[in-house]
N, C-alpha and C positions, 0 to 999 in steps of 0.2 A: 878552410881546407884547400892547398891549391893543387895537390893530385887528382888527376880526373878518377871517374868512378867507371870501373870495367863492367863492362856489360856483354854477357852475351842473349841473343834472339834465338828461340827455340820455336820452329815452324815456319818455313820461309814460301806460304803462299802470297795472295795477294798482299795483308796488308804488312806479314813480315817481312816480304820484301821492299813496301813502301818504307820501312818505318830504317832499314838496314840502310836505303840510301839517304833519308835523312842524315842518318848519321857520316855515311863516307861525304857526303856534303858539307860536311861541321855548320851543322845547325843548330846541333845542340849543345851548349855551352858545358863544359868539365866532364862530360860523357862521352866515351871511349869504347869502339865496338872490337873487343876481343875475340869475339867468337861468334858460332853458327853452329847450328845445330837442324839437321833436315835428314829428310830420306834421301839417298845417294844422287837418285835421279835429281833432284832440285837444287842441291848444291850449287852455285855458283860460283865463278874464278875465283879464286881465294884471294883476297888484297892483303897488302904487306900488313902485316901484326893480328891479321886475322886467323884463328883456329878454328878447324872447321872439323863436327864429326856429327854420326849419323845415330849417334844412342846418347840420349838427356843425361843420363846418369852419371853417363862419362864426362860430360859437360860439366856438369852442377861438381864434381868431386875435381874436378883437373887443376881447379887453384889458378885459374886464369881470369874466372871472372868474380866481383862483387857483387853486381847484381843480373838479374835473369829479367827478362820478356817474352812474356810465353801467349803465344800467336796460333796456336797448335788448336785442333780441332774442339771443340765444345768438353764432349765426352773426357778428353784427356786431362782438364785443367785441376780438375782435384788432385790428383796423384802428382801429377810435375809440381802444382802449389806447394804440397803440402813437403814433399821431398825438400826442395830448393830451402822453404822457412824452415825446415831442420836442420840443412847444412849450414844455417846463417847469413842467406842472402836476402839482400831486398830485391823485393819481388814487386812488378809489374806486371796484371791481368788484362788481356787484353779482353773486350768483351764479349759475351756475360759471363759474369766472377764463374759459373758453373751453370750446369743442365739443369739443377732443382735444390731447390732449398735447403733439402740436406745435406746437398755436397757443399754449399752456399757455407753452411756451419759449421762442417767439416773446416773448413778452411780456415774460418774464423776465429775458431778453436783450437788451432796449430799454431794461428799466429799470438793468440792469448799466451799458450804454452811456453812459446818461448818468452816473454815476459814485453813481448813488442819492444824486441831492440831494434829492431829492422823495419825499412819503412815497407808498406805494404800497399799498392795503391792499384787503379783500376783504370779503363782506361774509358773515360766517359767521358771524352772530348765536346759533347755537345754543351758540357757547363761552361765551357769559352764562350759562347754563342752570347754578345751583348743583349742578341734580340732576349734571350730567356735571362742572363742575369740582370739587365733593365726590370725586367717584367718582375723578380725576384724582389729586389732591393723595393720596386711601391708595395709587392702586398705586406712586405717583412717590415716597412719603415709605418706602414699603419694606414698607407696613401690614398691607396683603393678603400677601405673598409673590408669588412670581412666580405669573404668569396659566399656565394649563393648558389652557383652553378657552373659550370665546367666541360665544355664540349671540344673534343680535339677530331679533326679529321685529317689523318696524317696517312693519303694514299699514294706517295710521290715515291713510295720504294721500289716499281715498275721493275719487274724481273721475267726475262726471257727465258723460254725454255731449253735454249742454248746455257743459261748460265747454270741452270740445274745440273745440267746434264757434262758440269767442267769438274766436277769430282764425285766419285761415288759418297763421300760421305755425307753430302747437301740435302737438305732437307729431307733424313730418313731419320725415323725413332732412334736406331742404333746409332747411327754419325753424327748427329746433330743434337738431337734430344727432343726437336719440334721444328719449327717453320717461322713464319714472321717473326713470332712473338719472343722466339730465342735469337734471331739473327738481326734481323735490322732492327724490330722495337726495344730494345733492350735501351738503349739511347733514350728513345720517346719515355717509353714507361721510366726511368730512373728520373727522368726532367721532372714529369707529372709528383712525383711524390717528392722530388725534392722541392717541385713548388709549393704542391698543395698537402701533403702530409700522405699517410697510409689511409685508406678508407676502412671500412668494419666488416663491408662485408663485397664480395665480387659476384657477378655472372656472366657468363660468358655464352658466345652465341659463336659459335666457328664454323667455318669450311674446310674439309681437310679435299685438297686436289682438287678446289673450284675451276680454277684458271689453267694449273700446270699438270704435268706427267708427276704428281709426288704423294707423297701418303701423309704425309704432316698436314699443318693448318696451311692455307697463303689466302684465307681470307678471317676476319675477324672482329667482331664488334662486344666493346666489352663495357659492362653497367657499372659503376662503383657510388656504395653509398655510404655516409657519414655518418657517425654519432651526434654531428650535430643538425641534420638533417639536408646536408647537402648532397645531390646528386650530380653524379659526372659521367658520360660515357666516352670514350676511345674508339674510334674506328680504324682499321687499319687493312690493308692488303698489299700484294705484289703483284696483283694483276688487270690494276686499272691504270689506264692511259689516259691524257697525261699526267692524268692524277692533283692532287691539290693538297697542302700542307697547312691547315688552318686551327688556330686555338683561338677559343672564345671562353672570357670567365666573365661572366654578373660576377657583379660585386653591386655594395650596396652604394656606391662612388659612380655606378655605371657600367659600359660594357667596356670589356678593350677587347680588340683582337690582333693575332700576331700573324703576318703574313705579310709577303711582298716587300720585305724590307723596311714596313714600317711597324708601330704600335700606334695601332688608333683606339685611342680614346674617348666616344663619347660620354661625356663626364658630366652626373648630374652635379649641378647648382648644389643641392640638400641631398642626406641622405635618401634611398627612396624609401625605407622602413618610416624616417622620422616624418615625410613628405606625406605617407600613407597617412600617419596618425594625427598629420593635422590638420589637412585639407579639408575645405568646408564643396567643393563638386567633386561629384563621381567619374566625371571621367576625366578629371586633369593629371597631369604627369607635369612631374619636376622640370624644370630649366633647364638645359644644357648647354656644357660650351664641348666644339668638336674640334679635339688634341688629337696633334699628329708626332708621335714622337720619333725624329729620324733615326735610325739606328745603319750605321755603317760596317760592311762586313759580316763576316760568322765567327770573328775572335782569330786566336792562336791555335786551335783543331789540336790534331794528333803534337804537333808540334809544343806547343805550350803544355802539353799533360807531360811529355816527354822530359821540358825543361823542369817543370814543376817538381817531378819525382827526382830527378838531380838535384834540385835543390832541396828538397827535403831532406836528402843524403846527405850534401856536404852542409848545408845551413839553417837544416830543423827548420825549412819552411812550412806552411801549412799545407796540405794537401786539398787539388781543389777535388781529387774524388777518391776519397779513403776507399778503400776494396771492401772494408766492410759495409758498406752503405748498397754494395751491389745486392746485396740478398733480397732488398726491398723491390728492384724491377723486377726479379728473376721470382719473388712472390708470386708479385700480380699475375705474372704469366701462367706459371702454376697453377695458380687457383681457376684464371678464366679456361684455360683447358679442361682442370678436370669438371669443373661447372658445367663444360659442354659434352664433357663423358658421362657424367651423369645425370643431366638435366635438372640439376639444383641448381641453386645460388650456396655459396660456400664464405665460412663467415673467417674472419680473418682473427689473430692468428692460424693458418690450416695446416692440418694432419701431413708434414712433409713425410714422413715414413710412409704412407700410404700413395702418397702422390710416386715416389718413387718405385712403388712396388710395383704398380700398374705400370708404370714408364717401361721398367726392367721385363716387365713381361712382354709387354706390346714391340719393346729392339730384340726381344730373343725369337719371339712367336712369327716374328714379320718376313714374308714371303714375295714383299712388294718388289717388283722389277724395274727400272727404270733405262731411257735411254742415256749409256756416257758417252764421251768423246775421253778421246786422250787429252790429259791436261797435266801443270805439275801442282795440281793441287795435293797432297799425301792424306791418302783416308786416315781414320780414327786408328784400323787396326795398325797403320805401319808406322805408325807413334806406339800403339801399345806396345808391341812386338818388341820394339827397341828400347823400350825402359826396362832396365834392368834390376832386380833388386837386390 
């Protein structure tokens, strides 16, 4: 195909705005930014061949663009999804694919509908990340042995109360849908199961307003267990300084862990299952040798998802993060929240109707105050407002 593919951005906060000058940049190869789409106040000067209007609906019908990126608040992303794969656009989710699981299959089930002529993708930029597809390609090539155990400490998402307080829709049940676990782990949690699979069952241990002025979670620590009896927890927050970003998997090959730019491996000699069963003293432990494997950079980011879904478009390439795969981090989240609403453990597949219903109640019942600042961020309502139908 040598036409580029029109695109326009719908929600020009932070990272719609990032992703708008990517493109006036030409970074992204056969992709062509037709249009915008925001609240009047965020609009920015309009550059030549760009169309710019403040209601989605008019966007998505104007016949200007082929595909959409929708940057827009959490809450909004089912209805503009599902709109845009009705009029026959390929659609780009920035993330998470939705607030909860049902809007998760809402979506899913739109693009079923139409018979998936249209590429559909998400934006989980962290699958660039060599450190995680290195890590990906040992346990998938059989390298490691199977995984035993799985600890992630991922508190490097350090968030001011200044930053809460840059839109009203930031971390509240109605604008958001949740807290960490919908805003920055959504990355983390989709890595997690794209390495290691879905577990069986989740609990969840949360803090709602530990650290900040918000009513969501911004502290969090989550248990996940296997059917084949592996154990894994997640810890996460926004309000530890300077915080630390470390994964650690046993495997029966040894330990690796991911941090600081490298993969370190120490790597038993023998399985340690095989070591266990044939050792003749009690307290020896297998051989090892200690592998450093350098991994340079975080990949191609926003950037490479961006190119990728273009070439999907014009050359049926493979997507590195199908939008239906988003339903899996936006699970976990789900579950470990309501695990912490209810003080169970909750077994996977979970009741998303239900998960919803309490969500719906707790954005409609909520009375929480928070301090804003003027920003151009656009809350959830002044996207709703403006979708027309």
């Amino acid at each position: 195909m040598s036409e580029n593919i029109r695109l326009g951005i719908v929600g020009l906060g932070n990272m719609g705005k990032a992703h708008r000058q990517y493109l006036l940049d030409g970074k992204i190869n056969g992709l062509e930014l037709t249009a915008v789409c925001s609240n009047a106040t965020s609009l920015p000067e309009a550059r030549e061949g760009e169309a710019q209007f403040t209601d989605v609906g008019e966007m998505i019908d104007s016949g200007k663009i082929d595909a959409i990126h929708i940057c827009t608040p959490h809450p909004s992303h089912r209805e503009i999804g599902i709109r845009a794969l009705e009029a026959d656009l390929h659609v780009l989710m920035e993330k998470p694919l939705a607030v909860h699981k049902s809007d998760c299959q809402a979506l899913i089930d739109a693009h079923e509908k139409t018979g998936r002529k249209r590429v559909f993708s998400a934006m989980f930029n962290m699958r660039t990340d060599p450190h995680y597809k290195t890590l990906k390609r040992l346990i998938d090539d059989g390298e490691t042995g199977a995984v035993r155990r799985i600890h992630w400490s991922v508190t490097d998402w350090f968030r001011t109360e200044y930053y809460y307080a840059m839109g009203g829709w930031r971390a509240t049940w109605k604008g958001e849908g949740g807290g960490v676990l919908l805003n920055q782990c959504p990355h983390n949690l989709d890595l997690f199961q794209w390495l290691f699979g879905m577990p069986d069952q989740v609990t969840g241990f949360c803090n709602f307003g530990r650290y900040h002025q918000v009513e969501v979670e911004d502290d969090a620590t989550l248990y996940f267990r296997y059917a084949d009896g592996k154990n894994a927890t997640f810890i996460t927050s926004t309000g530890e300084a300077p915080g630390v970003n470390r994964l650690e998997v046993v495997t029966e090959r040894g330990l690796l862990t991911v941090n600081d730019g490298f993969i370190r491996w120490t790597r038993n000699e023998v399985a340690m299952s095989e070591f266990s069963d044939s050792a003749t003293a009690g307290f020896s432990k297998p051989p090892t040798w200690s592998v450093k494997i350098p991994v340079a950079g975080h990949g191609g980011n926003h950037i490479e998802i961006l190119q990728n879904f273009t070439d999907a478009i014009r050359d049926g390439a493979e997507l590195i993060s199908p939008a239906e795969e988003g339903i899996h981090s936006i699970e976990l989240a789900n579950a470990a929240l309501l695990s912490a609403w209810e003080g169970k453990t909750i077994d996977l597949p979970m009741d998303a109707e239900k998960y919803a219903a309490i969500l719906a109640e707790k954005a409609n019942s909520s009375t929480f105050q928070k301090k804003q600042i003027e920003a151009s961020t656009a809350s959830a309502d002044d996207f709703a407002n403006s979708f027309k139908h």
